[in-house]
C-alpha positions in Angstrom: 14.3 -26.2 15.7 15.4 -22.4 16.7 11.9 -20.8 15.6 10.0 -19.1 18.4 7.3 -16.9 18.9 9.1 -15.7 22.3 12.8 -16.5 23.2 13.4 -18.9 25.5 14.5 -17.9 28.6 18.0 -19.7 27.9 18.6 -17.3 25.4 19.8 -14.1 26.3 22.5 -12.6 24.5 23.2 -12.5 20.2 26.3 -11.8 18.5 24.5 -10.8 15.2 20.8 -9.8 15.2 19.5 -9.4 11.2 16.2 -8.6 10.4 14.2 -8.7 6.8 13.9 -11.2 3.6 17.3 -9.9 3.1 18.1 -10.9 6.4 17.9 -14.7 5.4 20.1 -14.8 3.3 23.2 -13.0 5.6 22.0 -15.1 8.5 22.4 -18.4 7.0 25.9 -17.3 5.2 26.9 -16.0 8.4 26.0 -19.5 10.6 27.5 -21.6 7.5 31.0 -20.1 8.0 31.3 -20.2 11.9 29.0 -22.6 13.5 30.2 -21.0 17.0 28.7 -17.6 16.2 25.2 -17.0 17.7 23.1 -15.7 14.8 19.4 -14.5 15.5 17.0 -13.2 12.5 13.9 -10.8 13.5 10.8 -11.1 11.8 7.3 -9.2 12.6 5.0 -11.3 10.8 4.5 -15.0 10.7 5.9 -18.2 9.9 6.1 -19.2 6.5 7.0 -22.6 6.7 4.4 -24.9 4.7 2.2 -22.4 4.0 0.2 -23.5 1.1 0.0 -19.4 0.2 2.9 -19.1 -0.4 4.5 -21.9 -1.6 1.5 -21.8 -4.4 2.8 -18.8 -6.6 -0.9 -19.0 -8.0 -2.2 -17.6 -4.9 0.1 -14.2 -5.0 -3.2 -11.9 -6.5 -4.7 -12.6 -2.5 -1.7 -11.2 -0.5 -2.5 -7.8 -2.0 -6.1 -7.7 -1.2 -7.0 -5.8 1.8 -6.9 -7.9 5.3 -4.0 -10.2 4.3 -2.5 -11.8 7.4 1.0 -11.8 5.4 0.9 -7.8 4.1 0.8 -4.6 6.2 -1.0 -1.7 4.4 0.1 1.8 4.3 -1.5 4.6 3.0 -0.7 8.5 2.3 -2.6 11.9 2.4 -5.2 12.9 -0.1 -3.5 13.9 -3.4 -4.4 16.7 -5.9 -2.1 14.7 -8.2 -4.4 11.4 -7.9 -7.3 13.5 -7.8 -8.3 13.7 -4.5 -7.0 9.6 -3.3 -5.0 8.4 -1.3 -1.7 6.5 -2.2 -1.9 2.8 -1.5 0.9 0.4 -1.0 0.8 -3.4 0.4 4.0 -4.4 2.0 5.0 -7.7 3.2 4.8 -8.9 7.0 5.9 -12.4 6.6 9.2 -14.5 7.1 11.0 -14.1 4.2 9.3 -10.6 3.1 8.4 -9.9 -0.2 9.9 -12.9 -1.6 7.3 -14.9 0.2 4.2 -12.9 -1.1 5.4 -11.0 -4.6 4.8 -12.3 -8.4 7.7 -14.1 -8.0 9.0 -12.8 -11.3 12.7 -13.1 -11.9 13.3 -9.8 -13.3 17.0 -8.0 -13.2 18.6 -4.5 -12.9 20.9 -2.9 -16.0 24.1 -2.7 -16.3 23.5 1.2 -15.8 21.6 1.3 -12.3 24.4 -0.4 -10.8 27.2 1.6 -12.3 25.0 4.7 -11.3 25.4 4.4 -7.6 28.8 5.4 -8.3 29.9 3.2 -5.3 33.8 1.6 -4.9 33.1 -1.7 -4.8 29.2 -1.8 -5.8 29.6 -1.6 -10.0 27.9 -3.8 -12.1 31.1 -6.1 -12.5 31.6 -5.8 -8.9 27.8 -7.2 -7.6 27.8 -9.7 -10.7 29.7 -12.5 -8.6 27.2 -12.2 -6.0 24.5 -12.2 -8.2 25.2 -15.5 -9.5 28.0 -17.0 -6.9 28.2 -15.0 -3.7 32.0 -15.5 -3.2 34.8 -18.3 -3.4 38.3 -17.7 -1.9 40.8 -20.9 -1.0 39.3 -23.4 1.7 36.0 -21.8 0.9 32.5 -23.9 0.0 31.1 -22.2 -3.3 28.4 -20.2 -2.3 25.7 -19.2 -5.2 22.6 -17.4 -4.9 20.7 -19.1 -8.4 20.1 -22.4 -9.9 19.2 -20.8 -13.5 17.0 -23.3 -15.7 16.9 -20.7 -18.6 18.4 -19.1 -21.6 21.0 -16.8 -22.4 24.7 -16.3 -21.4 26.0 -18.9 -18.9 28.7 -16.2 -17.7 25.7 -14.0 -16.5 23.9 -17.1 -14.3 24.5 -19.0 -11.4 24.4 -22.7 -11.1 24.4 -24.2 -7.9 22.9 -21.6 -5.5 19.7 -22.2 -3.2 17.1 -20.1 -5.6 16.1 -22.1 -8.6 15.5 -20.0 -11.5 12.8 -21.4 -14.2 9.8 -21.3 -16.2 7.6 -23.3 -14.0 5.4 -26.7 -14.6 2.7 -24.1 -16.8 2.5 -21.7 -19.4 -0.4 -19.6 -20.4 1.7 -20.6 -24.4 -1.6 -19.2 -26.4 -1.2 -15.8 -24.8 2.6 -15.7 -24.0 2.8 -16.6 -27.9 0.5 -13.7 -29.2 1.9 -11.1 -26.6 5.6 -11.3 -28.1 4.1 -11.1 -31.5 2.2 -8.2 -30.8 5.1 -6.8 -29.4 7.3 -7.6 -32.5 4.2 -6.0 -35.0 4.9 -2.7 -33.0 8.5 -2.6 -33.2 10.0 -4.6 -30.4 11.7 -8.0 -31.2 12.2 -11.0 -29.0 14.9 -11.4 -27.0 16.6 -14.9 -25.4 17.3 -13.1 -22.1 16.6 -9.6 -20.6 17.9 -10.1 -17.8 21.5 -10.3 -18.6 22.2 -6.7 -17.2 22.4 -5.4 -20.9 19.7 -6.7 -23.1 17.1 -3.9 -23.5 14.1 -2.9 -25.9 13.0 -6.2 -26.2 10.5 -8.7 -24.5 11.6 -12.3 -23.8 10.0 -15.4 -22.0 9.4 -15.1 -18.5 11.5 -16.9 -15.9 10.3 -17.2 -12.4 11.4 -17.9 -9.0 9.8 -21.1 -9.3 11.3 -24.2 -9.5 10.4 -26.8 -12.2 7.9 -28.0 -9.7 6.0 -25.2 -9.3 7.1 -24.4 -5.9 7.8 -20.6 -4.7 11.4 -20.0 -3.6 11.5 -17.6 -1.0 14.3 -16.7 0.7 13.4 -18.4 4.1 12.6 -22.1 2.4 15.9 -21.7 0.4 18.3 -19.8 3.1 16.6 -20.5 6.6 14.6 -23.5 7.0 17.0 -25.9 5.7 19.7 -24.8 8.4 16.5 -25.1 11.0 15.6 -28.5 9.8 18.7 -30.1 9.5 19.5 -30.3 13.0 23.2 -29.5 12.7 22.5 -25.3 13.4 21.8 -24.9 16.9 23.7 -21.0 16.5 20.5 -19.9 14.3 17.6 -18.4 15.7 14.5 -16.9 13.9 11.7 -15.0 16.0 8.7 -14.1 14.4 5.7 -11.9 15.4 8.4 -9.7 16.9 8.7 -5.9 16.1 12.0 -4.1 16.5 11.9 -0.7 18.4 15.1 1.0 18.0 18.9 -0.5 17.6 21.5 0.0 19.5 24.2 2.2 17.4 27.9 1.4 18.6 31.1 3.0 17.1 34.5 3.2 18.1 34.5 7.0 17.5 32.7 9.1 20.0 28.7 9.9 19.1 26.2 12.4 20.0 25.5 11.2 23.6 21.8 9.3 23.8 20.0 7.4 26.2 19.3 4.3 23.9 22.9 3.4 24.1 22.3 1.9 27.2 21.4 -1.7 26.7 17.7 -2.4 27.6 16.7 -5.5 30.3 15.2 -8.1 28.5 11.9 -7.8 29.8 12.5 -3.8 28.0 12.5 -5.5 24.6 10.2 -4.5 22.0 10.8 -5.3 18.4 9.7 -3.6 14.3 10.3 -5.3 11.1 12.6 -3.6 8.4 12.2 -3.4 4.1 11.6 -0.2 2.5 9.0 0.9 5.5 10.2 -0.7 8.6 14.1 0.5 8.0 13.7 4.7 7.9 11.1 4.1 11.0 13.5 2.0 12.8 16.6 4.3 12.2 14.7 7.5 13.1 13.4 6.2 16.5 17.3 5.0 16.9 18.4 8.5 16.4 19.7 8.1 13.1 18.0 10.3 10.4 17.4 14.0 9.5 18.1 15.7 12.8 14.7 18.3 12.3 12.6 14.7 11.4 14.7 13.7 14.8 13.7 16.8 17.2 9.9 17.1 15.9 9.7 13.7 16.9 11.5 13.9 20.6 14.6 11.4 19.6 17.8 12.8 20.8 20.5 12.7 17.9 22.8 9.8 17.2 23.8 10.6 13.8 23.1 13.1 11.4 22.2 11.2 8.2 19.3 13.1 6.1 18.8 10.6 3.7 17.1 8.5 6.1 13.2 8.2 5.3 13.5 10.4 2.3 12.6 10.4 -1.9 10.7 7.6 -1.3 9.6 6.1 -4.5 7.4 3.4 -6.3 7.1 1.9 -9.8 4.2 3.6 -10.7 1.5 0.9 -12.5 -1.8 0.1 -14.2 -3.3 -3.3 -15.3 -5.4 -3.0 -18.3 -7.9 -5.8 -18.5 -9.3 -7.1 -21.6 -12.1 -9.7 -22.7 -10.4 -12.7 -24.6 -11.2 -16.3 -26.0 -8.5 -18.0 -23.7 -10.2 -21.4 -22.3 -10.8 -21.7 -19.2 -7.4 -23.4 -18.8 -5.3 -20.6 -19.5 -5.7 -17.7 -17.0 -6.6 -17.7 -13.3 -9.4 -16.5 -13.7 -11.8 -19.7 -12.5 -9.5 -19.8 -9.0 -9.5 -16.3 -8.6 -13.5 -16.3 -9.0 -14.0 -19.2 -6.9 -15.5 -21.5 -9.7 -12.3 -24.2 -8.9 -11.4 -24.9 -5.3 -8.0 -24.2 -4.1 -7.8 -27.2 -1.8 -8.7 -29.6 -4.9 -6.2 -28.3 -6.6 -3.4 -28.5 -4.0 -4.6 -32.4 -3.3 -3.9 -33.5 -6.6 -0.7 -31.1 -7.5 -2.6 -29.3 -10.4 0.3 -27.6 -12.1 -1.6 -24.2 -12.6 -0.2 -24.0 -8.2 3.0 -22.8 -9.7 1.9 -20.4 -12.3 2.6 -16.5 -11.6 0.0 -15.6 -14.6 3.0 -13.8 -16.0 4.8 -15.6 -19.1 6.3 -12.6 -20.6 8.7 -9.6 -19.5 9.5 -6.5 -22.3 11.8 -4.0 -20.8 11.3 -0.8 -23.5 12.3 2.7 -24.4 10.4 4.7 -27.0 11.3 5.9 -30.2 12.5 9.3 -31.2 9.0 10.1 -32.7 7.5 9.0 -29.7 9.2 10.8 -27.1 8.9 14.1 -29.4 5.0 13.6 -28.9 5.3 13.9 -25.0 6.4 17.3 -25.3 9.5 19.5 -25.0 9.7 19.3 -21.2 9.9 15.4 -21.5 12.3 15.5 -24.1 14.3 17.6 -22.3 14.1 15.0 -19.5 14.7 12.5 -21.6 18.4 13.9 -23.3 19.3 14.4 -19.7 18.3 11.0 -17.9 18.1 8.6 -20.9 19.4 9.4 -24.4 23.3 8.5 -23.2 22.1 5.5 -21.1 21.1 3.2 -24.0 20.3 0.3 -21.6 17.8 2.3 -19.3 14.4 0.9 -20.3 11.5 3.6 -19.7 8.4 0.7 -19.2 8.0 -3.0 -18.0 5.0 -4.4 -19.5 3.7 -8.0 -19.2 0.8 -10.0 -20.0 -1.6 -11.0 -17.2 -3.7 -14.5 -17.6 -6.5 -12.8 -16.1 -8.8 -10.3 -14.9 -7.0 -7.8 -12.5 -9.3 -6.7 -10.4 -12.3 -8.5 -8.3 -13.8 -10.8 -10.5 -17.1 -10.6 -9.0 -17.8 -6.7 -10.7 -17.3 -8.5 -14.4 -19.0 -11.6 -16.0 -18.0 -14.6 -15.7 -15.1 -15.5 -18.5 -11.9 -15.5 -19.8 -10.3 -12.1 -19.7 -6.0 -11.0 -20.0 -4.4 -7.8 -18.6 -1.4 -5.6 -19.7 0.8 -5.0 -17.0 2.7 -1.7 -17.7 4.8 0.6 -14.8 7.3 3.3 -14.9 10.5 2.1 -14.0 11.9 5.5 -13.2 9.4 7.7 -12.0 10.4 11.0 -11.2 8.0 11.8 -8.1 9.7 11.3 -4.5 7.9 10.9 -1.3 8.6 10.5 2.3 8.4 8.2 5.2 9.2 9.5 8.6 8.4 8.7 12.3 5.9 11.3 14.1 6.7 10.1 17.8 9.4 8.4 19.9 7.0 5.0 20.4 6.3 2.4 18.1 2.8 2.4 17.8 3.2 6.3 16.7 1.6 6.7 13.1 4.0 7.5 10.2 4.2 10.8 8.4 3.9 8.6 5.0 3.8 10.4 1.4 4.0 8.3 -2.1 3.5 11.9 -3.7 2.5 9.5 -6.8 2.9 11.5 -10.0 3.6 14.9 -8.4 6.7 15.5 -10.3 6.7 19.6 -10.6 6.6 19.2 -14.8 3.8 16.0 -14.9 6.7 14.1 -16.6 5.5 10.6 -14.9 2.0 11.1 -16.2 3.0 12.1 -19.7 5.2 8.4 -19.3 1.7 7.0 -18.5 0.3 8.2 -21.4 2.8 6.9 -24.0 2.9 3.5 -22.2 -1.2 3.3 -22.2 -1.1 3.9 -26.2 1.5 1.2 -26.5 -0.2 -1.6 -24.4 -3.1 -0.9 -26.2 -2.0 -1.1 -29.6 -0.4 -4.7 -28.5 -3.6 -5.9 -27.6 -5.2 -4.9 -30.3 -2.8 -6.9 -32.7 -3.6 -10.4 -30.3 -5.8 -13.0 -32.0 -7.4 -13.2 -28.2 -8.3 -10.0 -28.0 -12.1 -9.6 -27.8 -12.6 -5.7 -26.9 -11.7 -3.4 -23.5 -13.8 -4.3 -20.1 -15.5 -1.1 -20.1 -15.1 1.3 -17.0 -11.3 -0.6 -16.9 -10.1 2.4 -19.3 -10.6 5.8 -20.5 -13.8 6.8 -22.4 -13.0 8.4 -25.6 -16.0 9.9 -27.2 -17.2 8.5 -30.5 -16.1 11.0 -32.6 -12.7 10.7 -32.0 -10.2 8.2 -33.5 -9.6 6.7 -30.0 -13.2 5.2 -29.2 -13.2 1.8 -30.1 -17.2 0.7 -31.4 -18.4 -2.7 -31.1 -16.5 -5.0 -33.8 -15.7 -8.2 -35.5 -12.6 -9.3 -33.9 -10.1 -10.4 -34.1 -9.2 -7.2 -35.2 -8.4 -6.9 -38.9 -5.7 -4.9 -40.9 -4.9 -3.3 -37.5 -3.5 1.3 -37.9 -1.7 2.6 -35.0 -4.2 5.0 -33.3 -4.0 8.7 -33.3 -4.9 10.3 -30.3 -5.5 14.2 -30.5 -4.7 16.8 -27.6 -8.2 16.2 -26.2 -7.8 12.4 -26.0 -4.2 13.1 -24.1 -6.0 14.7 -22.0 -8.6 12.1 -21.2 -6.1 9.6 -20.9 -3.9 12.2 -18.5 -7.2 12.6 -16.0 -7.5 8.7 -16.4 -4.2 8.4 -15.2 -5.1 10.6 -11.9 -8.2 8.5 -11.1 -6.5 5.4 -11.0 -2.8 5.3 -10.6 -1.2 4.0 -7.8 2.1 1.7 -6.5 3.2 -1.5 -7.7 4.2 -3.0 -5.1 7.6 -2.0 -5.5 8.6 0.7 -2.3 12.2 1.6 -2.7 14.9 4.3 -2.0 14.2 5.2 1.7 17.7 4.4 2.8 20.0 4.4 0.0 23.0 3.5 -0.1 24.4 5.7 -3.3 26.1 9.1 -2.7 23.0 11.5 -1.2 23.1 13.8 -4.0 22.2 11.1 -6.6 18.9 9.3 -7.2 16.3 0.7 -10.8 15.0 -0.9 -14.0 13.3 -4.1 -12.6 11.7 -5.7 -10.1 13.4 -5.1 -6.7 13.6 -8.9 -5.3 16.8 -9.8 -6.8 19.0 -6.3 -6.2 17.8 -6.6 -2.9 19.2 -10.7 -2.5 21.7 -9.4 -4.2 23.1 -7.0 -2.0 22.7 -9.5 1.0 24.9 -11.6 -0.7 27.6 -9.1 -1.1 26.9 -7.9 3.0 27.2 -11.2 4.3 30.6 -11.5 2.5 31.4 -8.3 3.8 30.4 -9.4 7.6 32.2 -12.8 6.8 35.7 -11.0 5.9 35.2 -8.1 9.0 34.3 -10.6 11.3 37.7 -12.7 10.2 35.5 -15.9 9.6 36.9 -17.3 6.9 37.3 -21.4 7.2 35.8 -21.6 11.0 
């Protein structure tokens, strides 16, 4: 098997070097269509293979918990705009990258975010083939990226690819059940399939990278290790615990004159991983990036490319925990406490392994009435960014089948969470190397809600009041964990006092000026990423700025790039 920790000596020249979970996926396209090409993939972190983390989706919560051997941490400056913290974001650092750590929801862009990067070739018709077949031309095997076990329009799926695509061995139905109703008391009906690039406004029925089994499907089980395994792949190599310094820019035109062109001896190699974080800090200390980033940093100039490293942005999220009646069989919340032992469970192949604790995905837009009551300088953002985009959701909110946050500050019990994120924030931040060396620190900014008109926080706001009144209307709903929320005093319509629930005859809330304001400092307290770093090199036109979760663009576009490599390379039935 090609998987080393070092290279063997043997080894000493590539013809393609990819790095990334993306990288997986162009690798073993690339070694599929011309066994005689030398492929090797680059991987910082460690082996997945058989790790009982992550092929257990239930054990996802642990990989964003400080100290995780398979997530690198990065934090930014103290914020005015987070009231004095700092921005926090967990990264993956693990073969297959965030598919081998994440929720391993299956959540996909609209219509209108691909059609927005105004791109030849990279419109929503154009990436749809790759989404759900990668590519098929005469002599060709048919390459797919999805087995799809769920509803909605077969024309929008794929059927034979390496992913599998379904609901999982277990359901948390009680709460799934009372979530969509909830959702359909406030205005927002059920839908057979959100993620059919145009279905909007609307919540439907999780599906999961998960296969029927419960297993994770990450893109090195699905894409490498077979090709490792199977003997018959001696051209693939995967290196792990190996950091990429710089790359080695080549062009056919002549380029600013550097000294990294010069191939380094072997024993010069040093590696750094890529994703969202690694790329911009691997293309600056290549030479490739803003050319002031460049000089303040002592890297002589390859190519000018601003773009590099810059409007770095998140989903913006909160998880809003409340007490329930769920049994103890339906939320996590007796593994993530400790009160049932993970290696029990994984010796007798308990299905509640290959539950995400996410059975539900909405995808919503406010009303007219609603985005009147964030103000005029949100409805003016709103007619320009939204009102002509009718698929461009504003929220994602989920249920959670369990306490978000350590269990051991709460009583022991049952508890859910709303999951509810901005899917187009409007802050940008940065991410740019300080020094030529790779142990240099990084000039890393989130900026988390420091939009110049406060237009992400007033998005908070509107999607707080709108989780909550969903909760309210769920016949689990026992009351708010108290310091998990904002405190309202009790003489306005927002406190909530001790009651007979389930709740009964349930109003909307109204929430005057002073209890926006309580719920806008709430917001600065404790707002932060998640999990979802994006947009540090883009590949749209630099003067213009996605609504889901980022795993699948991301496979995605490596299934388009390998096709791309395939045809430039002139690979086509080796």
């Amino acid at each position: 098997m090609g998987l080393y920790t070092k290279l063997p000596d043997r080894i000493n020249e590539m013809d393609v070097i990819v790095a990334g979970a993306a990288g997986c996926i162009i690798a073993s396209r690339l070694v599929e269509a011309d066994r005689g090409l030398s492929v090797l993939v680059i991987e910082s972190g460690k082996n997945n293979y058989h790790e009982p983390r992550v092929l257990h989706p239930a054990f996802w919560p642990s990989h964003i918990a400080p100290g995780n051997e398979f997530t690198q941490f990065y934090q930014g400056p103290e914020s005015d705009h987070m009231a004095g913290r700092r921005g926090f974001v967990p990264t993956a650092q693990v073969l297959g990258g965030g598919s081998s750590i994440n929720t391993a929801l299956y959540s996909r862009a609209v219509r209108s975010d691909f059609d927005s990067w105004n791109m030849s070739g990279w419109s929503t018709e154009d990436v749809l083939p790759y989404m759900k077949k990668g590519s098929h031309q005469p002599g060709d095997a048919m390459t797919q990226l999805e087995v799809y076990h769920g509803p909605g329009p077969r024309d929008r799926h794929g059927y034979e690819g390496p992913m599998q695509i379904s609901g999982g061995p277990f359901r948390s139905t009680r709460l799934e059940n009372e979530f969509i109703a909830a959702l359909g008391h406030v205005g927002w009906p059920e839908l057979e399939d959100n993620n059919d690039l145009d279905s909007v406004n609307g919540v439907m029925r999780a599906m999961r990278y998960i296969d029927p089994l419960g297993r994770r499907q990450d893109t090195a089980h699905m894409y490498l290790h077979p090709l490792l395994q199977d003997g018959d792949h001696p051209n693939l190599h995967v290196l792990v615990e190996t950091q990429v310094e710089r790359v080695l820019p080549f062009s056919p035109r002549p380029m600013v004159p550097s000294p990294y062109l010069k191939l380094p001896e072997r024993s010069e190699w040093s590696f750094l991983r890529g994703g969202p974080f690694g790329s911009p800090l691997l293309l600056e200390r290549s030479g490739i990036g803003n050319p002031q980033v460049l000089d303040r940093a002592g890297i002589p100039l390859v190519a000018s490319l601003p773009g590099v490293g810059h409007d770095y942005l998140d989903h913006h999220g909160m998880i809003y925990p409340y007490k329930s009646t769920l049994g103890p069989e339906e939320t996590m919340d007796a593994l993530n406490s400790g009160r049932l032992d993970p290696a029990t469970l994984i010796a007798k192949g308990d299905k509640l392994l290959g539950w995400n604790s996410v059975d539900a995905q909405a995808k919503l837009r406010p009303t007219d009435a609603g985005i009147a009551e964030l103000g005029s300088e949100f409805q003016k953002a709103w007619e320009r960014d939204f009102s002509q985009v009718p698929d461009k959701p504003l929220m994602m909110l989920s249920p959670f089948g369990g306490f978000p946050g350590d269990p051991s500050s709460i009583p022991a019990g049952q508890y859910f969470g709303m999951v509810a994120f901005s899917l187009h924030p409007y802050s940008r931040g940065h991410l740019h190397i300080t020094g030529p060396n790779i142990d240099d620190p990084a000039d890393f900014d989130p900026a988390v809600a420091s939009d110049h008109h406060g237009l992400d926080i007033k998005n908070h706001v509107w999607m707080y009041k709108k989780q909550r009144e969903a909760a309210r209307r769920m016949e689990v709903y026992r009351g708010e964990v108290e310091g998990w929320h904002p405190s309202f005093p009790t003489s306005s319509q927002a406190y909530e006092a001790p009651s007979v629930y389930p709740l009964a005859d349930v109003q909307d809330i109204e929430y005057s000026t002073d209890d926006d304001k309580i719920i806008e400092q709430w917001m600065r307290d404790h707002i932060d990423s998640i999990w979802h770093p994006m947009g540090t090199c883009k590949m749209g036109p630099l003067e213009e700025r996605g609504s889901a979760n980022c795993v699948n663009t991301a496979m995605t576009i490596a299934e388009k790039a390998a096709d791309i490599f395939i045809q430039e390379l002139g690979l086509r039935n080796k």
